[in-house]
C-alpha positions in Angstrom: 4.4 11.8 -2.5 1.3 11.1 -0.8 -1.0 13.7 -1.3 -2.3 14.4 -5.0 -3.7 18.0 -4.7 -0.6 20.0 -3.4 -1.3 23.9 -3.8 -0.1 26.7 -1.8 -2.5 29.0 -0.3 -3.7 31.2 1.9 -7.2 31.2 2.3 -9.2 31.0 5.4 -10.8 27.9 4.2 -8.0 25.7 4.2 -5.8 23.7 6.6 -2.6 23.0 6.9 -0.7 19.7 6.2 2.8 20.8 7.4 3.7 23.0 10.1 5.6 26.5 9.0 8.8 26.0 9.7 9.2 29.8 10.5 7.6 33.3 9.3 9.9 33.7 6.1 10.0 30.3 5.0 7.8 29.3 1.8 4.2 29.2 1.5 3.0 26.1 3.5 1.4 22.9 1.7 -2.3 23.0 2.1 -5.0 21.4 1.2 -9.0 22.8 1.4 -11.1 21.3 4.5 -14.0 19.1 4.0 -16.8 18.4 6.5 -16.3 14.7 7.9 -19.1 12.3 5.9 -22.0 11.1 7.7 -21.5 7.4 9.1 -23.6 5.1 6.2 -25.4 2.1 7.4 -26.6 -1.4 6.2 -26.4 -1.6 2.4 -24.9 1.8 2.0 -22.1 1.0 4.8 -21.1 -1.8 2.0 -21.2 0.3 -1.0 -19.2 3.3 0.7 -16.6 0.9 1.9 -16.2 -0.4 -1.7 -15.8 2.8 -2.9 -13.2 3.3 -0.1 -11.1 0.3 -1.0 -11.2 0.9 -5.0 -10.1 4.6 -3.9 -7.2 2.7 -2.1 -6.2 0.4 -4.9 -5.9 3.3 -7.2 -3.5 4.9 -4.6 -1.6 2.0 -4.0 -1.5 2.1 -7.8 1.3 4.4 -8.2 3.4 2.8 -5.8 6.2 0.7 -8.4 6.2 -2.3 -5.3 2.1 -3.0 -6.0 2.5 -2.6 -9.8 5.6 -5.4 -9.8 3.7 -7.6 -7.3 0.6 -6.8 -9.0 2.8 -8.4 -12.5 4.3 -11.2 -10.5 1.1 -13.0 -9.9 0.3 -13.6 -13.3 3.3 -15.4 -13.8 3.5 -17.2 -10.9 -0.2 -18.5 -12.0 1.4 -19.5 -15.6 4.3 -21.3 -13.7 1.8 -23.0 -11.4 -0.4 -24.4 -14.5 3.3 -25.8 -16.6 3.8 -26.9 -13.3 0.8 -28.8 -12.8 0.5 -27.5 -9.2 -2.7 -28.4 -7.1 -6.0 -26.3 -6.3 -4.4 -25.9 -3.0 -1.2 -24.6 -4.0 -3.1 -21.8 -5.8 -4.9 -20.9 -2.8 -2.5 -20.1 -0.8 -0.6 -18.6 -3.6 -3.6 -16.3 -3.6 -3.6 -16.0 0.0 0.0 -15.3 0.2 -0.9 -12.6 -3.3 -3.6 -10.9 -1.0 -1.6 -10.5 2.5 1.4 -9.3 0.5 -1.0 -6.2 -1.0 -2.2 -5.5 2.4 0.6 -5.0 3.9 2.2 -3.2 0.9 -0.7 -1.0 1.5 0.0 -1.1 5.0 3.4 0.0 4.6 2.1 2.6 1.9 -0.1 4.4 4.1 2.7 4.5 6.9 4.9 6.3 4.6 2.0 8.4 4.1 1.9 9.5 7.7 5.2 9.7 8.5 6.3 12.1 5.3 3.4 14.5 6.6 4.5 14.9 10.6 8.2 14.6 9.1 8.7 16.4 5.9 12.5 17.0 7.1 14.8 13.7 7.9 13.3 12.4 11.4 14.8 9.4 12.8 11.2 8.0 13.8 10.5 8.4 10.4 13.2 6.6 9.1 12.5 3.7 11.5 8.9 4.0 10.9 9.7 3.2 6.6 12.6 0.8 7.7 9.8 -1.5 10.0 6.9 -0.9 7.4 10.0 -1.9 4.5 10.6 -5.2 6.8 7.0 -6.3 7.0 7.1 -6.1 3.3 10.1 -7.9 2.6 9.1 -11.0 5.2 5.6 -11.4 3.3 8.3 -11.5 0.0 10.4 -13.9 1.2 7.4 -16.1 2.7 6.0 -16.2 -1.0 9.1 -16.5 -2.1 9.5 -19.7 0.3 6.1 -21.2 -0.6 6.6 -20.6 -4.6 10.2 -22.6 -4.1 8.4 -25.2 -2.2 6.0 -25.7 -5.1 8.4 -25.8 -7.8 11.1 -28.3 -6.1 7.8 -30.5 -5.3 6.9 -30.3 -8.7 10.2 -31.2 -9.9 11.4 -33.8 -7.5 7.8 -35.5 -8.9 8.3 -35.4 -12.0 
């Protein structure tokens, strides 16, 4: 689920996330309207956007993909060091770390969108996961690619 504050209501001072599917169907999923932030410049701009991003690391948080790649790199840091691997090689296993989170995040807030205008089985929305699922699983196998590459290097070395 993507929203974390799901309440029915009522109230004049809410808005609705779903559209009613008709008059005697259940309460709709709302949630209370805020006024848009002012824009934040200089400093502030950097601290607001900081905030932003730690907001979006505790949403991707629950997602079981971010906590297993989150896991992964760890190990793949302990293999590197048995493996005597390079300060290159863990650059760009940091680089390949980093652009597999954003696009899990990516792919994360995709879902988001799509289980909001499609709370019923759409086939947009299915294609919408399937794509964001795909991005995922290239990133994966890219990694996956450039860890194999280390470890057969390493090997054949040694």
């Amino acid at each position: 689920a993507c929203w974390t504050s799901r309440r029915p209501s009522a109230t004049a001072n809410s808005i609705s996330l779903r559209p009613a599917k008709s008059p005697e169907s259940s309460p709709e999923v709302t949630q209370p309207s805020r006024p848009k932030p002012a824009p934040v410049h200089g400093i502030a701009h950097v601290f607001a956007a900081t905030r932003y991003s730690v907001g979006g690391v505790r949403r991707l948080w629950q997602e079981t993909a971010f906590r297993h790649i989150t896991l992964a790199l760890p190990v793949c840091i302990g293999l590197f060091a048995l493996l005597g691997a390079g300060l290159m090689d863990y650059a760009f296993l940091l680089i390949g770390f980093f652009a597999l989170v954003a696009v899990e995040a990516l792919n994360t807030a995709i879902e988001c969108i799509v289980d909001h205008l499609a709370p019923d089985w759409q086939e947009f929305a299915r294609d919408a996961k399937d794509l964001g699922s795909l991005a995922t699983m290239c990133l994966l196998c890219a990694n996956g690619v450039f860890l194999g590459t280390v470890v057969f290097r390493s090997l054949a070395l040694s």
